[in-house]
Backbone as XML, in Angstrom:
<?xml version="1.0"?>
<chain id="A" units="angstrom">
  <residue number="1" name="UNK">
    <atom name="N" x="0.835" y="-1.185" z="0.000"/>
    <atom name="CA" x="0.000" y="0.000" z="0.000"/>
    <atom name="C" x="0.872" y="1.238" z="0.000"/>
  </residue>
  <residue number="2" name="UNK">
    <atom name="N" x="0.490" y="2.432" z="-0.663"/>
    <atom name="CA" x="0.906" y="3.537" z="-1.196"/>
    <atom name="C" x="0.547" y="4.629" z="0.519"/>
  </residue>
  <residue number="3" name="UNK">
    <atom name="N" x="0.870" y="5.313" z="0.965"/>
    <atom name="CA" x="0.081" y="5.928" z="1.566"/>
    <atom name="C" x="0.770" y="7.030" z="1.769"/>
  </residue>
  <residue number="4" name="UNK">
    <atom name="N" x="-0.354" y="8.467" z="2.108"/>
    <atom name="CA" x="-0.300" y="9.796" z="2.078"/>
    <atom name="C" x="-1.184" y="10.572" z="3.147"/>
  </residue>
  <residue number="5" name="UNK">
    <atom name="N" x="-0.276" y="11.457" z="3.331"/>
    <atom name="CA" x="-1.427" y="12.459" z="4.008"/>
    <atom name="C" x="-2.070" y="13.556" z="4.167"/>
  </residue>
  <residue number="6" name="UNK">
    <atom name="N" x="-2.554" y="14.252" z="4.506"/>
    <atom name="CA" x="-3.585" y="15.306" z="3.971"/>
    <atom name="C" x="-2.481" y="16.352" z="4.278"/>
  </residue>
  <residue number="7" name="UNK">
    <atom name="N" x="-3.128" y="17.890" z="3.338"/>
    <atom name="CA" x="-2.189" y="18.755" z="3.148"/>
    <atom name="C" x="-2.230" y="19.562" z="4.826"/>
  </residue>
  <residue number="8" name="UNK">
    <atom name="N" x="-3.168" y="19.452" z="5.255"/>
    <atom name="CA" x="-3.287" y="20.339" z="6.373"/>
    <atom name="C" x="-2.910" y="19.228" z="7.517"/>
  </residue>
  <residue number="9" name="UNK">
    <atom name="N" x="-1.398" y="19.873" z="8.391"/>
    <atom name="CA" x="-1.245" y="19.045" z="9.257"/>
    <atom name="C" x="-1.813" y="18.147" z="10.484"/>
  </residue>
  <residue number="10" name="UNK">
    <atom name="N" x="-3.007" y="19.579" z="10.586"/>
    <atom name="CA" x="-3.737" y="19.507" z="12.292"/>
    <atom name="C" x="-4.825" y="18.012" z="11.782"/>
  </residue>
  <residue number="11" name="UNK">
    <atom name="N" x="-5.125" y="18.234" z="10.669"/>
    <atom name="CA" x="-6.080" y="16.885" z="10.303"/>
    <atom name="C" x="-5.625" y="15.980" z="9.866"/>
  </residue>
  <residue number="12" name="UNK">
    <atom name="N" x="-4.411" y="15.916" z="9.450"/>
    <atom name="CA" x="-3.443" y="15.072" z="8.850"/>
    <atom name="C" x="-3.602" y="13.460" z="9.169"/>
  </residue>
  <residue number="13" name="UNK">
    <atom name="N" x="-4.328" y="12.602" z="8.382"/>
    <atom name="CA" x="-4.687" y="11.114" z="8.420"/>
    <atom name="C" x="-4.475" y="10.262" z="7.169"/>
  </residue>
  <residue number="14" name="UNK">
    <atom name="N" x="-3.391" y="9.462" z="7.389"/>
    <atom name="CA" x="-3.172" y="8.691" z="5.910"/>
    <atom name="C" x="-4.255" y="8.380" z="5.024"/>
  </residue>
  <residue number="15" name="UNK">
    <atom name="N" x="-4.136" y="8.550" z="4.081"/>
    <atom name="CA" x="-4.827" y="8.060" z="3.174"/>
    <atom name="C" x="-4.772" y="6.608" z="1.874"/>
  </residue>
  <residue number="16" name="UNK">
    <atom name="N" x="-5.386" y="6.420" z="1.477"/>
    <atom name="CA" x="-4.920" y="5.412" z="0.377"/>
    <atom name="C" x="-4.574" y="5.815" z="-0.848"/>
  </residue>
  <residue number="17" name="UNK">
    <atom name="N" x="-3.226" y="5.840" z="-1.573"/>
    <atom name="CA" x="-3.398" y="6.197" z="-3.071"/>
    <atom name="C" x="-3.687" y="5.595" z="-3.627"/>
  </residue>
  <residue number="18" name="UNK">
    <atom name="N" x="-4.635" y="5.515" z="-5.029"/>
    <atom name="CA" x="-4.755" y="4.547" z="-5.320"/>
    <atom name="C" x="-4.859" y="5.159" z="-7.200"/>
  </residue>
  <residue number="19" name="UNK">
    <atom name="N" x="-5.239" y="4.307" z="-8.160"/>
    <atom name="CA" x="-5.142" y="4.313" z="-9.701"/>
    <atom name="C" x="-5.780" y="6.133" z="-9.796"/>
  </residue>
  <residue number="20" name="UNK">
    <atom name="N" x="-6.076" y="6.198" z="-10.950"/>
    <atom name="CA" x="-6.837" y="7.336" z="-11.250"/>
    <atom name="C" x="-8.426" y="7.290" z="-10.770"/>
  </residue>
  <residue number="21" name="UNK">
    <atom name="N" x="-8.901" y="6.348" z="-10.975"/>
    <atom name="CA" x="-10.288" y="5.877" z="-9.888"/>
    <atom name="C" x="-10.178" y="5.073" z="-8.975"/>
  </residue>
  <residue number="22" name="UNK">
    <atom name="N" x="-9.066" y="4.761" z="-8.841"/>
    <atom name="CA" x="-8.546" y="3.785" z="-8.108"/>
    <atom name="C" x="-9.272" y="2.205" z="-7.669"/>
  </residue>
  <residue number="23" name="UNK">
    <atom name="N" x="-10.464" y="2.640" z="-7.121"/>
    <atom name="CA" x="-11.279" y="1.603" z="-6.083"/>
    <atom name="C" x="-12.178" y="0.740" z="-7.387"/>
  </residue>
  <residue number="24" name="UNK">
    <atom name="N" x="-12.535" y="1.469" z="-8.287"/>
    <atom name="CA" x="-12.843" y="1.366" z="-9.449"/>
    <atom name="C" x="-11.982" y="-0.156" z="-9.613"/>
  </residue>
  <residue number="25" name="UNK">
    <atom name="N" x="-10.898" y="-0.361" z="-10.100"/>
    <atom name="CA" x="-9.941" y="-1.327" z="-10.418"/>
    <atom name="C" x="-10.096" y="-2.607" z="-9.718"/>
  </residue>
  <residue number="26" name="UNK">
    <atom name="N" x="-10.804" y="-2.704" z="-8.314"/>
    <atom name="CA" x="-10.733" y="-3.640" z="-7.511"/>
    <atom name="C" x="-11.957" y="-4.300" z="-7.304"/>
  </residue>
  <residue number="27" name="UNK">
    <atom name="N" x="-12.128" y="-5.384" z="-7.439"/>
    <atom name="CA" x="-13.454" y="-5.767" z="-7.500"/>
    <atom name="C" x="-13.950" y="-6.646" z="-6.144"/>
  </residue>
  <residue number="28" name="UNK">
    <atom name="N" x="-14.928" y="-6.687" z="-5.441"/>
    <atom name="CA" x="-15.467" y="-7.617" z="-4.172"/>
    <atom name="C" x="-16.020" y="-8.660" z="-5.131"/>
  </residue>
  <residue number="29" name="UNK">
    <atom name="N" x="-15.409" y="-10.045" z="-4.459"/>
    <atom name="CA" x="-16.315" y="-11.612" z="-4.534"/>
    <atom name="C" x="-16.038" y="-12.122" z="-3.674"/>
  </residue>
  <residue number="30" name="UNK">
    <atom name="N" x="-17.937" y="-12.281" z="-3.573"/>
    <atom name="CA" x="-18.826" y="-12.822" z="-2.218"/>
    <atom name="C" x="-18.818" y="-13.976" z="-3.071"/>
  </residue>
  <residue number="31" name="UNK">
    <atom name="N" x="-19.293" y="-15.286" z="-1.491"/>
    <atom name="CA" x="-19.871" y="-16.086" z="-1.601"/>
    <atom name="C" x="-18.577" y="-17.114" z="-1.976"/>
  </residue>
  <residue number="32" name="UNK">
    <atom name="N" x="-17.428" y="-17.153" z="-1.268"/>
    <atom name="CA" x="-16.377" y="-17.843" z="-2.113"/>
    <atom name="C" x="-16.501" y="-19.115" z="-0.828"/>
  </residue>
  <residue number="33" name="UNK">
    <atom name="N" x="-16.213" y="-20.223" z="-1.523"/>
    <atom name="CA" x="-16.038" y="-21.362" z="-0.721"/>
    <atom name="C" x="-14.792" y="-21.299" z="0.428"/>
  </residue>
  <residue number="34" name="UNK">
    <atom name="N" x="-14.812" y="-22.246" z="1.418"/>
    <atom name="CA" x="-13.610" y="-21.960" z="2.246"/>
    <atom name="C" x="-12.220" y="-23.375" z="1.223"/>
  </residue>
  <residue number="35" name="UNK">
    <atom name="N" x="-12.554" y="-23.486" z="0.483"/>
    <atom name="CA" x="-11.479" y="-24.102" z="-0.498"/>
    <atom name="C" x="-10.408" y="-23.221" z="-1.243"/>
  </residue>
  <residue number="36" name="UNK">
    <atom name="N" x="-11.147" y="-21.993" z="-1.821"/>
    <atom name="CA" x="-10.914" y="-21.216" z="-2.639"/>
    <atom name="C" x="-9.430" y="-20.875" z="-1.808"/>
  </residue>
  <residue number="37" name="UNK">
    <atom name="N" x="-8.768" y="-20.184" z="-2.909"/>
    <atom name="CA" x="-7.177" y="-19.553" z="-2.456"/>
    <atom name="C" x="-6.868" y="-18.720" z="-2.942"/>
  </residue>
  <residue number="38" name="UNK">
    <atom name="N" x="-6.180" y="-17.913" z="-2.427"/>
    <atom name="CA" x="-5.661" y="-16.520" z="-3.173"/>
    <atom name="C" x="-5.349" y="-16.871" z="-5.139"/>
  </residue>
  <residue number="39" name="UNK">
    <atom name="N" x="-4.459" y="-18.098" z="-4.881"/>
    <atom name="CA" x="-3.889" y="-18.466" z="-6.584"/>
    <atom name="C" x="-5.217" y="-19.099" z="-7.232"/>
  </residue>
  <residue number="40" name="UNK">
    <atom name="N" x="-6.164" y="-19.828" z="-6.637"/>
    <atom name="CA" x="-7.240" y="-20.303" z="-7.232"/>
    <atom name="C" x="-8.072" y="-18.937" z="-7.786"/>
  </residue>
  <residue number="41" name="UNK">
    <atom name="N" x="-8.319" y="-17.885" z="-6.755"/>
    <atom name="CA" x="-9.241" y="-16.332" z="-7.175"/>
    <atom name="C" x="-8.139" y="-15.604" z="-8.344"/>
  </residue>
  <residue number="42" name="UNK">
    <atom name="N" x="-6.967" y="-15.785" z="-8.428"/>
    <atom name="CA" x="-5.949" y="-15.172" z="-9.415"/>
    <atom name="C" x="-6.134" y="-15.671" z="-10.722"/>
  </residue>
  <residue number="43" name="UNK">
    <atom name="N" x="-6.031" y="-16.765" z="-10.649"/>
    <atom name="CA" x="-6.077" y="-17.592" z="-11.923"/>
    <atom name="C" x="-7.333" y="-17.743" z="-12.330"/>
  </residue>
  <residue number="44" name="UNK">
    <atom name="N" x="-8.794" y="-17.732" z="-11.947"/>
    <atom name="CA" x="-10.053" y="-17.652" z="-12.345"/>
    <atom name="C" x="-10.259" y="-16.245" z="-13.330"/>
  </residue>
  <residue number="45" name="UNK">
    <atom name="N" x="-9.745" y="-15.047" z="-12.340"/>
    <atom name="CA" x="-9.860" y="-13.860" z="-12.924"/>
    <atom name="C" x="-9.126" y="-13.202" z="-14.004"/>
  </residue>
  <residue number="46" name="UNK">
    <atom name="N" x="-7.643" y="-14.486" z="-13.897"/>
    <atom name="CA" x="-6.627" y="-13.475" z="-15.111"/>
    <atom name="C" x="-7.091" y="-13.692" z="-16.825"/>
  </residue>
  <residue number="47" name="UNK">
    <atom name="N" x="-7.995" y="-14.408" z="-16.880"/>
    <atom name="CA" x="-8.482" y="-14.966" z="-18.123"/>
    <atom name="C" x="-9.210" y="-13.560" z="-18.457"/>
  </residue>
  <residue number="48" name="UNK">
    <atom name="N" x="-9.614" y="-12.677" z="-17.525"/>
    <atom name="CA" x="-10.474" y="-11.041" z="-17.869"/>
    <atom name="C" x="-9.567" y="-10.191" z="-17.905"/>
  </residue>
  <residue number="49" name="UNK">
    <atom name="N" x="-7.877" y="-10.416" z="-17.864"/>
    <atom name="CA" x="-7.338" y="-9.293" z="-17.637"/>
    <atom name="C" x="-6.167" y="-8.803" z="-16.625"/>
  </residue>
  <residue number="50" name="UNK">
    <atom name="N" x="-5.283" y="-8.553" z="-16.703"/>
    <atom name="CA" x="-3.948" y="-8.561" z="-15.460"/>
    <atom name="C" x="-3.975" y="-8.344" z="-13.985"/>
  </residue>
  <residue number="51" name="UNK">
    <atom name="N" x="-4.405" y="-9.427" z="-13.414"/>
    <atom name="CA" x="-4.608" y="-9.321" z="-11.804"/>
    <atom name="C" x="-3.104" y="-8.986" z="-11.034"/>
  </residue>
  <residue number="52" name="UNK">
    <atom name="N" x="-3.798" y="-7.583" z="-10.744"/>
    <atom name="CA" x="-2.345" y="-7.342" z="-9.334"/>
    <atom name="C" x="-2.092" y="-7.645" z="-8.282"/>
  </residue>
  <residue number="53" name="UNK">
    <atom name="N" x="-3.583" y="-8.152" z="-8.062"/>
    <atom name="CA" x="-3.607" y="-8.552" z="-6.283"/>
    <atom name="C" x="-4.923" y="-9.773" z="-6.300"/>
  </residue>
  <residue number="54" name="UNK">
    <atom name="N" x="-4.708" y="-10.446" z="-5.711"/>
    <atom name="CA" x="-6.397" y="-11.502" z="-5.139"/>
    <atom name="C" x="-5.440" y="-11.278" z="-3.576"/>
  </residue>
  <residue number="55" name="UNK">
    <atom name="N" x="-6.654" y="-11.273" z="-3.023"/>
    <atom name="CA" x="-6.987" y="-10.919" z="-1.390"/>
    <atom name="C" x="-8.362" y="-11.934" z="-1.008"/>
  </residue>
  <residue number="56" name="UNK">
    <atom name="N" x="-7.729" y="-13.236" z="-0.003"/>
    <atom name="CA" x="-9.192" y="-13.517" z="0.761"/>
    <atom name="C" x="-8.998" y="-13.216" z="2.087"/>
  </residue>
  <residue number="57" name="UNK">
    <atom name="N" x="-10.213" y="-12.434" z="2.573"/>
    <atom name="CA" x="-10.343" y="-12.220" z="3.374"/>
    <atom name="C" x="-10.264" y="-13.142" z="4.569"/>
  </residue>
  <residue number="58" name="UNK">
    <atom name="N" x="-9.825" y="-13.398" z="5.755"/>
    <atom name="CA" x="-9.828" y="-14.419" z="7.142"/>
    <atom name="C" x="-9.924" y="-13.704" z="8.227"/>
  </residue>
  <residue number="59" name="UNK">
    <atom name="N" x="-10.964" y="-14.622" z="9.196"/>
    <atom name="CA" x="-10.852" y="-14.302" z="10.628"/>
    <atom name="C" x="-9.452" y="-13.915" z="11.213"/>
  </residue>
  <residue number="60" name="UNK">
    <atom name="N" x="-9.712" y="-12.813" z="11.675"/>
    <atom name="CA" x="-8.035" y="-12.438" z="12.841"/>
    <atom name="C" x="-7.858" y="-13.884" z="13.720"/>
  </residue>
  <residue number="61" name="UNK">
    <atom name="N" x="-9.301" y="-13.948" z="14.380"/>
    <atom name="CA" x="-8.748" y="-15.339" z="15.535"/>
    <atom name="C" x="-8.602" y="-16.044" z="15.400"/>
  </residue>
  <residue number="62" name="UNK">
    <atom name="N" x="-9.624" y="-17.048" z="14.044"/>
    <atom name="CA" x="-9.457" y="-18.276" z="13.925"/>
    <atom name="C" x="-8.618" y="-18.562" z="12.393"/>
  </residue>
  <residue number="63" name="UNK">
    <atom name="N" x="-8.144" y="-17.710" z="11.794"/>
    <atom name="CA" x="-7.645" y="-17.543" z="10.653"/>
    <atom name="C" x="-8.022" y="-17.775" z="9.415"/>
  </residue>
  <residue number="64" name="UNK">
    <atom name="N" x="-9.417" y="-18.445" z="9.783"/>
    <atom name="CA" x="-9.928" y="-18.623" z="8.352"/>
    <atom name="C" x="-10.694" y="-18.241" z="7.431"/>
  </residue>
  <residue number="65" name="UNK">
    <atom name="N" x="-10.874" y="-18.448" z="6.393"/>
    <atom name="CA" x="-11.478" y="-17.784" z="5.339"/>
    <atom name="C" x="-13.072" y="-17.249" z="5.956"/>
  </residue>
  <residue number="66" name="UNK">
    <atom name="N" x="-13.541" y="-16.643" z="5.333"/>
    <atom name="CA" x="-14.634" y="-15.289" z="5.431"/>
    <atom name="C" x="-16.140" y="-15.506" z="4.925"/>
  </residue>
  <residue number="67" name="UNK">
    <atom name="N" x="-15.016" y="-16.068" z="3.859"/>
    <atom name="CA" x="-15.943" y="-16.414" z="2.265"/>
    <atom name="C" x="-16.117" y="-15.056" z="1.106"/>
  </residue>
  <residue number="68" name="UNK">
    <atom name="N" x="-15.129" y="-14.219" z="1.829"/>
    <atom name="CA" x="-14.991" y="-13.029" z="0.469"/>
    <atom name="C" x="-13.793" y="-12.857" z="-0.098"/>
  </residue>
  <residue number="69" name="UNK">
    <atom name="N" x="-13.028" y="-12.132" z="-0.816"/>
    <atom name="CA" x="-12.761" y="-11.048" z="-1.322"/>
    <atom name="C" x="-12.238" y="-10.435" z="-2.134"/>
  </residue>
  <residue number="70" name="UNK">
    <atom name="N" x="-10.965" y="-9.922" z="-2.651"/>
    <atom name="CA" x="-10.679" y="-8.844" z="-3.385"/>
    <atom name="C" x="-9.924" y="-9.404" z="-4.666"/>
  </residue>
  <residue number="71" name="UNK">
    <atom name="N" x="-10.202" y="-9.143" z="-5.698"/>
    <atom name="CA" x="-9.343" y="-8.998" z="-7.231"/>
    <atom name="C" x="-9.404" y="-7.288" z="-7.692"/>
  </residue>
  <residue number="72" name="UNK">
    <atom name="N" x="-7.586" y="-6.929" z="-7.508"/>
    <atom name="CA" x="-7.215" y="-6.063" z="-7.993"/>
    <atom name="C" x="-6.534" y="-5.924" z="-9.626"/>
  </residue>
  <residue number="73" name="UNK">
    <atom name="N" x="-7.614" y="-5.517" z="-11.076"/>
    <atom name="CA" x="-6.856" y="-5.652" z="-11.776"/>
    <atom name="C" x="-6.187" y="-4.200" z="-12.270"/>
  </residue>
  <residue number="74" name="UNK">
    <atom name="N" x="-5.198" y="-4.033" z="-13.793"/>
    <atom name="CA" x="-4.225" y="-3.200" z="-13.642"/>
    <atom name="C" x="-5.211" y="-1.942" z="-14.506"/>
  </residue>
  <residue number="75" name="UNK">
    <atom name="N" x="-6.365" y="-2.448" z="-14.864"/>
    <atom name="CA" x="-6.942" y="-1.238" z="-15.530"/>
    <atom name="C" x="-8.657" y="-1.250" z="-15.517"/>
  </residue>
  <residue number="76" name="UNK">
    <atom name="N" x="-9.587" y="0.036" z="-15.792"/>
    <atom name="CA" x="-10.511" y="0.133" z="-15.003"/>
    <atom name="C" x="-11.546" y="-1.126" z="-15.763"/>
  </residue>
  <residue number="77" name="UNK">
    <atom name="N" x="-11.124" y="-1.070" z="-17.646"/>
    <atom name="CA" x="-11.986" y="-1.528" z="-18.423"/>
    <atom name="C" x="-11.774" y="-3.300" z="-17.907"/>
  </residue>
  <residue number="78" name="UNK">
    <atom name="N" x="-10.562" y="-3.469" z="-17.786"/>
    <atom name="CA" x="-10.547" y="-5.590" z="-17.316"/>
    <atom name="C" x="-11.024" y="-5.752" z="-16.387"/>
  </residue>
  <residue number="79" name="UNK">
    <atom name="N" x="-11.282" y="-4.697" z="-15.271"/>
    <atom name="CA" x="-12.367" y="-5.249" z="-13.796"/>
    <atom name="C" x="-13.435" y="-4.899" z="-14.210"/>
  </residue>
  <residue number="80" name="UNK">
    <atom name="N" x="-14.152" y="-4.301" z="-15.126"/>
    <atom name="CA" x="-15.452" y="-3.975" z="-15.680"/>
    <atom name="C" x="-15.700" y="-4.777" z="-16.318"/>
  </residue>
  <residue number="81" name="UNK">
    <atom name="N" x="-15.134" y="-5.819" z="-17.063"/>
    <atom name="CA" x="-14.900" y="-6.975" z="-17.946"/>
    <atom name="C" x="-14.900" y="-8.304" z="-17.101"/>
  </residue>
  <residue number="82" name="UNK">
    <atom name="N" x="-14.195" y="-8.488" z="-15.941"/>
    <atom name="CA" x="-14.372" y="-9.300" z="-14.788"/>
    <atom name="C" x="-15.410" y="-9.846" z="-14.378"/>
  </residue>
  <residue number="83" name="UNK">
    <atom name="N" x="-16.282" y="-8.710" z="-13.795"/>
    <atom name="CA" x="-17.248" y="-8.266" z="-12.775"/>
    <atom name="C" x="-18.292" y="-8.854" z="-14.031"/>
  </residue>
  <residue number="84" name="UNK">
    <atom name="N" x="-18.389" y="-7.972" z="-15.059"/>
    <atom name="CA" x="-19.883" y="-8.839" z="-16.290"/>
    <atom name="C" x="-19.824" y="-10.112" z="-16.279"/>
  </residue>
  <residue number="85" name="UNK">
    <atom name="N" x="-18.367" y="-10.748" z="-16.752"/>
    <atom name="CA" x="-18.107" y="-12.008" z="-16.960"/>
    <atom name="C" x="-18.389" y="-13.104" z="-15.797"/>
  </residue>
  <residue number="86" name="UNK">
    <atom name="N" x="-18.308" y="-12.614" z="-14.921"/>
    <atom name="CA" x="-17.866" y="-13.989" z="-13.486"/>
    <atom name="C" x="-18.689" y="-13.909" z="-12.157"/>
  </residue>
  <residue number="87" name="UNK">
    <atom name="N" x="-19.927" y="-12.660" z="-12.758"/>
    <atom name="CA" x="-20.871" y="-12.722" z="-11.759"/>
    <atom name="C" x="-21.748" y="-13.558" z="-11.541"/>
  </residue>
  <residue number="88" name="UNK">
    <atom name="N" x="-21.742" y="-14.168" z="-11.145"/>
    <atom name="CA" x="-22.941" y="-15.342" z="-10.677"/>
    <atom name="C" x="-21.852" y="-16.748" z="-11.642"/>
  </residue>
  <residue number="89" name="UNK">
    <atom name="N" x="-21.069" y="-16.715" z="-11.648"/>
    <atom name="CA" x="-20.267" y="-18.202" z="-11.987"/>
    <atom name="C" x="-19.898" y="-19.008" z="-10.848"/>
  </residue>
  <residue number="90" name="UNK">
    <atom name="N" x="-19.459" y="-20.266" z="-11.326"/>
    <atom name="CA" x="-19.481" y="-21.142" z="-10.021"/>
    <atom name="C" x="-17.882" y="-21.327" z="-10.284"/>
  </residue>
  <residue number="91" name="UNK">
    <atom name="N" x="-17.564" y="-21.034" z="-8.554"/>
    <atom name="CA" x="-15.930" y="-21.139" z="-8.552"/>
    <atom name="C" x="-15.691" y="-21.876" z="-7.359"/>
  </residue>
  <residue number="92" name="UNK">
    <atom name="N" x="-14.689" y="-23.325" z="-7.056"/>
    <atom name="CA" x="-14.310" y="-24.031" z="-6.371"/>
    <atom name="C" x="-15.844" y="-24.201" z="-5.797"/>
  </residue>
  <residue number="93" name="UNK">
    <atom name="N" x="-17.085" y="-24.716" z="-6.823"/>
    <atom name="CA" x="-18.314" y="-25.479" z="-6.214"/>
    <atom name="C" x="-19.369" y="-24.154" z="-5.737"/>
  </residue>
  <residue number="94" name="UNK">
    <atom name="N" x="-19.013" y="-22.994" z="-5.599"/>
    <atom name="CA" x="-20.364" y="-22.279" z="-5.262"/>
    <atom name="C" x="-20.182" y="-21.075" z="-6.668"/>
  </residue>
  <residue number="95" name="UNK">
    <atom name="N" x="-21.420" y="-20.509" z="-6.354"/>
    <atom name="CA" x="-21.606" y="-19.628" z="-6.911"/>
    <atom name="C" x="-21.494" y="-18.091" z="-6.571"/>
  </residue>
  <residue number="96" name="UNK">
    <atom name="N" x="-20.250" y="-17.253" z="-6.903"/>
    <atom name="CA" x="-19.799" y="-16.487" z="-6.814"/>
    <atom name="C" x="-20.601" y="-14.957" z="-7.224"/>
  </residue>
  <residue number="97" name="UNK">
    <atom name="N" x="-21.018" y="-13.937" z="-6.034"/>
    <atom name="CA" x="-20.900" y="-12.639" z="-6.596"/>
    <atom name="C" x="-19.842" y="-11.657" z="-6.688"/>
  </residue>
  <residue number="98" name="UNK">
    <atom name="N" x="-19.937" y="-10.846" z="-7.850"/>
    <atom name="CA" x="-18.635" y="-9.800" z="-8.265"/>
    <atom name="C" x="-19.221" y="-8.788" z="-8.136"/>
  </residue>
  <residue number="99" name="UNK">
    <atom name="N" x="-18.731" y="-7.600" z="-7.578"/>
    <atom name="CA" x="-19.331" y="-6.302" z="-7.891"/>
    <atom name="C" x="-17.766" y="-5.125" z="-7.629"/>
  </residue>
  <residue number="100" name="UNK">
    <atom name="N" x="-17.792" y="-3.816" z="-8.070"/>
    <atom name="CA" x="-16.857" y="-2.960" z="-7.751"/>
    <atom name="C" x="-16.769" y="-2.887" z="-6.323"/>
  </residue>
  <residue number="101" name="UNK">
    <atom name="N" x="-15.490" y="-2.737" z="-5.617"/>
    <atom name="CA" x="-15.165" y="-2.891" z="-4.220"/>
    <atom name="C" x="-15.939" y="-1.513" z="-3.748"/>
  </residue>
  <residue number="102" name="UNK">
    <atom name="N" x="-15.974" y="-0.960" z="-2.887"/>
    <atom name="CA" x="-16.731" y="-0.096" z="-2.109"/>
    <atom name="C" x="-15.651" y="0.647" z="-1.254"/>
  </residue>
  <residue number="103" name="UNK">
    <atom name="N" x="-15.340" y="1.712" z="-1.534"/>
    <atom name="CA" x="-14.447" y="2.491" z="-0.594"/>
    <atom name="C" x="-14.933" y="2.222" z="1.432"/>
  </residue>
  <residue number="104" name="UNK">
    <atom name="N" x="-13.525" y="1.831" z="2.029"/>
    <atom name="CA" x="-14.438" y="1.010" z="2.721"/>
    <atom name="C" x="-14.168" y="2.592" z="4.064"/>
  </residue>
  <residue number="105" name="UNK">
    <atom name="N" x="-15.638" y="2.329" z="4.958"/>
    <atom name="CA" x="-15.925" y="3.698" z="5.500"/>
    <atom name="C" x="-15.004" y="4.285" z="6.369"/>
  </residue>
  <residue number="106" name="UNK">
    <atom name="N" x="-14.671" y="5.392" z="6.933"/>
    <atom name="CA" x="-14.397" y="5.772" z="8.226"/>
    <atom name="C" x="-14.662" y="5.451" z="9.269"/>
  </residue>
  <residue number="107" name="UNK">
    <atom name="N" x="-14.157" y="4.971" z="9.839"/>
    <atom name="CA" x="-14.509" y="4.814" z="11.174"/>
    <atom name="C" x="-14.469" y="5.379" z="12.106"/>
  </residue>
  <residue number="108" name="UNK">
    <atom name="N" x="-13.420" y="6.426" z="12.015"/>
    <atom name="CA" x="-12.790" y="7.407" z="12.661"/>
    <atom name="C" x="-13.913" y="8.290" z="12.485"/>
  </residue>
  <residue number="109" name="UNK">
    <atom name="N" x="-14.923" y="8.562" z="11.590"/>
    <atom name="CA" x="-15.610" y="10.003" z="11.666"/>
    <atom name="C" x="-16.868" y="9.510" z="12.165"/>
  </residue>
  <residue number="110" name="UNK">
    <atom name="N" x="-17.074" y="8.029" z="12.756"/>
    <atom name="CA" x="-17.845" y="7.650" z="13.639"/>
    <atom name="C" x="-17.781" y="7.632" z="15.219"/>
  </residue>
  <residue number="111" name="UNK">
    <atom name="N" x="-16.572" y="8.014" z="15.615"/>
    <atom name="CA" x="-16.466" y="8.232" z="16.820"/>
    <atom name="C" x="-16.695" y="9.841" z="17.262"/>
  </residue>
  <residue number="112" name="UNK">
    <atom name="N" x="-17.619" y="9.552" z="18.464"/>
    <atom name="CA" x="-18.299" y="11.339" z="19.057"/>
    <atom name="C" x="-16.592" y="11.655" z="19.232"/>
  </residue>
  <residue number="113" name="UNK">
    <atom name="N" x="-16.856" y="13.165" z="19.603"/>
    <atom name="CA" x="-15.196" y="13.398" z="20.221"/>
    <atom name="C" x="-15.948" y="13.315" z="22.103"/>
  </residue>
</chain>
């Protein structure tokens, strides 16, 4: 991860850099079996296009899979190409949803002061 921080010091909180739309590029898939593997979600998706990253998500405690998550590819049109192609396909036995990742929220601007 790239990271930056805001121009004004007093508020100053890293941020994520990311592509020219950045979040755009990265796509969420739900519904993944606990079989599935980072190289199994890589290799499903590179057939749409140059994957930079597969990310599955796991429990902190028990370490295991989630059943979601992330394919980062290198441009906006092959995760738009992804996401049509491999939504609702069946990968390692279930059936997989794709959609654009979701800038994920603040949390910080949920806490009162």
């Amino acid at each position: 991860r790239r990271l930056a921080s805001t121009r004004n010091p007093a508020t100053a909180r890293p941020m994520l850099l990311t592509h020219s739309r950045g979040i755009a590029y990265k796509l969420f898939i739900g519904g993944l079996s606990q079989f599935a593997t980072e190289d199994s979600l890589a290799e499903a998706f590179s057939r749409y296009g140059q994957v930079i990253e597969a990310t599955i998500v796991t429990d902190k405690v028990t370490n295991r899979p989630k059943g979601f998550g992330f394919v980062k590819f290198a441009s906006e049109e092959e995760a738009h190409n992804a996401r049509d192609l491999m939504n609702g396909k069946v990968l390692n036995g279930r059936v997989i949803y794709v959609d654009v990742a979701k800038a994920k929220p603040d949390r910080a601007a949920d806490v009162l002061p």
